[in-house]
C-alpha angles and dihedrals in degrees: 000000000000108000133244126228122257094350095323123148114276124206119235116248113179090241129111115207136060133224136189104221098184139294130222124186128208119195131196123201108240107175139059086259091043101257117169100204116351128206104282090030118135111222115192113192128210128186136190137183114251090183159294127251120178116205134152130256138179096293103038140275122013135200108197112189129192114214128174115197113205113205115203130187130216091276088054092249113139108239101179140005129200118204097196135182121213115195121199132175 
């Protein structure tokens, strides 16, 4: 299944294995001092499907899937945002 994240629902794929593809954060100052989440701080996380592309490797099949992950603080400001790639096959 393709995971969810923190504890979200998956969906099932009828692949095996699991692949980091690869993971790139973006940051955006928040505070006077230019803090992006502080101690005390409430972060909410959102993420949403950018898309799926199948393709065939080496070994076989392959279901590639886009996800970007939105963190948001206690004001609602986004504070970070994760642009992630999720291999199976």
């Amino acid at each position: 299944s393709v995971p969810g994240e923190m504890g979200g629902r998956g969906f099932s794929v009828p692949y095996k294995r699991v692949l980091n593809g690869g993971t790139d954060y973006e940051y955006f100052p928040d505070g006077p001092d230019g803090d992006v989440i502080c101690a005390g701080d409430t972060i909410t996380a959102r993420t949403k499907i950018g898309g799926f592309e199948e393709a065939t490797g080496s070994l076989g099949p392959m279901l590639i899937t886009k996800r970007e992950t939105t963190y948001t603080n206690q004001h609602g400001k986004v504070v970070a945002r994760m642009y992630g790639t999720v291999i199976q096959y």
